[in-house]
C-alpha positions, 0 to 999 in steps of 0.5 A, spaced: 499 529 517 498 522 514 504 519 510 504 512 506 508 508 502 506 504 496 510 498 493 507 498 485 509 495 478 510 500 472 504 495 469 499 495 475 492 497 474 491 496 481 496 501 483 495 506 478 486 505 482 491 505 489 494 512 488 488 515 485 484 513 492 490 515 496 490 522 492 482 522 494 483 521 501 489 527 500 494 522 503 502 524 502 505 517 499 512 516 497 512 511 491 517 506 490 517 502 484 519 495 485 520 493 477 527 491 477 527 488 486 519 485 486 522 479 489 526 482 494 520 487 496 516 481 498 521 478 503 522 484 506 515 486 507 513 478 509 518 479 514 518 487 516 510 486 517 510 478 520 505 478 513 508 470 510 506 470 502 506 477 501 506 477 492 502 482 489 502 489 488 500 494 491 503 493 498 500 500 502 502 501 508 500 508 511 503 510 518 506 505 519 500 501 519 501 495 514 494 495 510 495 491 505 493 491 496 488 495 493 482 491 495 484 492 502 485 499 502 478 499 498 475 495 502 477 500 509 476 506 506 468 502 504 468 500 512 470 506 515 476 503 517 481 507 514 479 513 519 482 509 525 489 510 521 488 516 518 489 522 522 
């Protein structure tokens, strides 16, 4: 079963397209608001995923595989390369 975890803002308009395209694919995500820790999110995810400069959101990450914002996620489910990662 796929699983991913989004990193979003309460006022992000990609993060709101993000978990409209997860539903779609019927992706079980685990969202984590990072409202009040946006700053510390970033550096854990620079240095968890060896990813420098991270500073948007949505960050997704699905089976444990770091994909990256929205446009990125949309950009591999468009290519087909979304169906690698997913199960």
């Amino acid at each position: 079963m796929n699983k991913a975890i989004i990193y979003t803002l309460t006022t992000c308009p990609y993060c709101v397209k993000a978990k409209k395209l997860l539903k779609m694919l019927d992706v079980n995500f685990e969202e984590t608001n990072c409202d009040d820790s946006f700053d510390e999110m970033c550096e854990n995810l620079s240095q968890k995923y060896n990813k420098p400069g991270i500073s948007t959101v949505p960050q997704i990450i699905i089976n444990d595989c770091y994909i990256g914002g929205y446009d990125d996620l949309e950009h591999m489910y468009k290519t087909k390369k979304l169906d690698e990662i997913l199960h």
